[in-house]
MIRO-64918 format. One record per residue (C-alpha): residue in three letters; x, y, z; chain. Coordinates in steps of 0.25 Angstrom, whole numbers, plus 5000, padded with zeros to 4 digits. Last residue first. Layout:
REM MIRO-64918
(pt "ALA" (X Y Z) "A")
...
***
This chain:
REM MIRO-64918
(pt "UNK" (5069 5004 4978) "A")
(pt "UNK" (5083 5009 4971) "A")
(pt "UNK" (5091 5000 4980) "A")
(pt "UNK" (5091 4988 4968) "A")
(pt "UNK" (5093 5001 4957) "A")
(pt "UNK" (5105 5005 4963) "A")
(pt "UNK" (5104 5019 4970) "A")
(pt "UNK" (5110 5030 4967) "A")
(pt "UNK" (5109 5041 4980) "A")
(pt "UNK" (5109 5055 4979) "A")
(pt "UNK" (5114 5066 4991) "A")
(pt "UNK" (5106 5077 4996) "A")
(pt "UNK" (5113 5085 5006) "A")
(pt "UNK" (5108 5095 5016) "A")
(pt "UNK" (5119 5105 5020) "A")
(pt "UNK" (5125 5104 5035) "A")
(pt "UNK" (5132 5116 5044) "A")
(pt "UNK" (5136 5113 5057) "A")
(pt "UNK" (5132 5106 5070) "A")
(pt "UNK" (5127 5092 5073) "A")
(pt "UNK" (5114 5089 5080) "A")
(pt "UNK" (5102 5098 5078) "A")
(pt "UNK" (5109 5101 5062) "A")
(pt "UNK" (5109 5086 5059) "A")
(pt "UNK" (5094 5085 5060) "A")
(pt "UNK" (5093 5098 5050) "A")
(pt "UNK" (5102 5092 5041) "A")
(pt "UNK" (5096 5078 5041) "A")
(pt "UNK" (5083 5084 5038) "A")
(pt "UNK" (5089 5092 5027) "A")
(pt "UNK" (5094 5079 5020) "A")
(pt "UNK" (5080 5075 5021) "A")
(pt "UNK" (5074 5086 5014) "A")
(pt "UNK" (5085 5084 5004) "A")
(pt "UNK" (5082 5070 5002) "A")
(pt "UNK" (5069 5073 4999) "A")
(pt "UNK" (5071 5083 4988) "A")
(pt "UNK" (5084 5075 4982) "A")
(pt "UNK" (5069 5064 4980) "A")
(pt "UNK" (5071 5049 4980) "A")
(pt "UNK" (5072 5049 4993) "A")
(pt "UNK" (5087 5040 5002) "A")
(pt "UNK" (5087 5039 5016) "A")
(pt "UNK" (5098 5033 5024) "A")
(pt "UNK" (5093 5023 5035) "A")
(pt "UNK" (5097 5027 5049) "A")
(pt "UNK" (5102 5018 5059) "A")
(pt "UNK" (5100 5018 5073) "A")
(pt "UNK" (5109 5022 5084) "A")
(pt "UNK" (5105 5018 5096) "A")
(pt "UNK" (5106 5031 5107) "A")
(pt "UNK" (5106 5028 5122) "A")
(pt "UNK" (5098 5039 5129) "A")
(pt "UNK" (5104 5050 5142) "A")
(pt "UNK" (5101 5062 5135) "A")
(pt "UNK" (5116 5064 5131) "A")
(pt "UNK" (5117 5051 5126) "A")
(pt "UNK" (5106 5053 5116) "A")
(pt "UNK" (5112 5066 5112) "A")
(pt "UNK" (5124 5059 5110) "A")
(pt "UNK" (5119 5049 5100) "A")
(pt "UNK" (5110 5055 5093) "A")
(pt "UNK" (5123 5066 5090) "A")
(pt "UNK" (5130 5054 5088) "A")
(pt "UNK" (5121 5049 5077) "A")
(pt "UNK" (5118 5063 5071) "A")
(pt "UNK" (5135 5062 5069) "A")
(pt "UNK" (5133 5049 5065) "A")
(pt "UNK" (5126 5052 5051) "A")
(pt "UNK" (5127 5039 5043) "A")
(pt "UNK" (5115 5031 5051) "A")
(pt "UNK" (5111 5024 5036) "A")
(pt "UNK" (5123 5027 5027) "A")
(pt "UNK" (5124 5034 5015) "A")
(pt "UNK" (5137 5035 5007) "A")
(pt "UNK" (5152 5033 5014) "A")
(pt "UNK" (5158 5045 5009) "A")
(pt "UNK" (5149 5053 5001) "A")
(pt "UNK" (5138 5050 5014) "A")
(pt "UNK" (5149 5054 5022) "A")
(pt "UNK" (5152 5067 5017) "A")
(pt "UNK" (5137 5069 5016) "A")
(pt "UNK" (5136 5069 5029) "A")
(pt "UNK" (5137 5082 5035) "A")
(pt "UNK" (5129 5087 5021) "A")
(pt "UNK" (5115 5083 5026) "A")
(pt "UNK" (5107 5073 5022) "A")
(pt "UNK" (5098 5070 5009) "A")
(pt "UNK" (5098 5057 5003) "A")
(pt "UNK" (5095 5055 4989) "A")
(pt "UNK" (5091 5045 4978) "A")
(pt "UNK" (5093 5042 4964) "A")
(pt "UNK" (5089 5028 4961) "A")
(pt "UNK" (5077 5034 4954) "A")
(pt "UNK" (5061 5037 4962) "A")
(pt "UNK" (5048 5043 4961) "A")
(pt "UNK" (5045 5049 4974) "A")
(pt "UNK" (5028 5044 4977) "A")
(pt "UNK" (5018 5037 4970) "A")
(pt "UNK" (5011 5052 4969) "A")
(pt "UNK" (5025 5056 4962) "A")
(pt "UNK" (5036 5063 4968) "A")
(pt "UNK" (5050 5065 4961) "A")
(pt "UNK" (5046 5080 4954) "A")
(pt "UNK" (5041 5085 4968) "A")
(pt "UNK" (5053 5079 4975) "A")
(pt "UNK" (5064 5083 4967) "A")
(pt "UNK" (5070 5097 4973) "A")
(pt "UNK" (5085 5094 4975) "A")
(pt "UNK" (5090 5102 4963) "A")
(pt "UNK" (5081 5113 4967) "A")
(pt "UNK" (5087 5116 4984) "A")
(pt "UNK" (5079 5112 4993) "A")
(pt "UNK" (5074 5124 5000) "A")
(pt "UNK" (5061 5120 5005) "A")
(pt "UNK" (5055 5107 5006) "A")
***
């Protein structure tokens, strides 16, 4: 992964051969459009209706009916990781809706019963 910036780079010292070690810290990367709404409301599956409508009239244009489905939020144990996916979301939103986005890497505390 190139160009991630130092205090995001975790994966090599996180990875053993039994896999990512883990903490209740983790991270969800995505892109800065919704962050607003993600400090607003938090993390919700399907939470970007604007690639939703997007889905939804391209698919109508083509002549398809379009079922939403919903999405589950992904959490890694690694900034590194999340930072990939966040730029994954970036690039995917950039095809549909126009403008400048940032990736974002936001932490998650999670309680010890949720912390599998």
């Amino acid at each position: 992964m190139s160009n991630i910036p130092n205090y995001l780079q975790d994966a090599k010292s996180l990875l053993t051969k039994e896999g990512f070690t883990i903490s209740n810290t983790w991270y969800h990367g995505t892109s800065s459009a919704l962050a607003d709404s993600i400090n607003t409301i938090g993390l919700k599956r399907s939470g970007d209706k604007v690639m939703m409508q997007a889905a939804k009239s391209t698919m109508a244009t083509i002549g398809n009916d379009y079922t939403e489905s919903t999405a589950p939020v992904f959490l890694t144990p690694s900034k590194e990781l999340a930072y990939f996916w966040g730029k994954q979301t970036v690039r995917e939103r950039s095809v549909r809706v126009e403008g400048e986005e940032e990736i974002v890497v936001f932490a998650v505390k999670l309680p010890k019963p949720l912390n599998i």
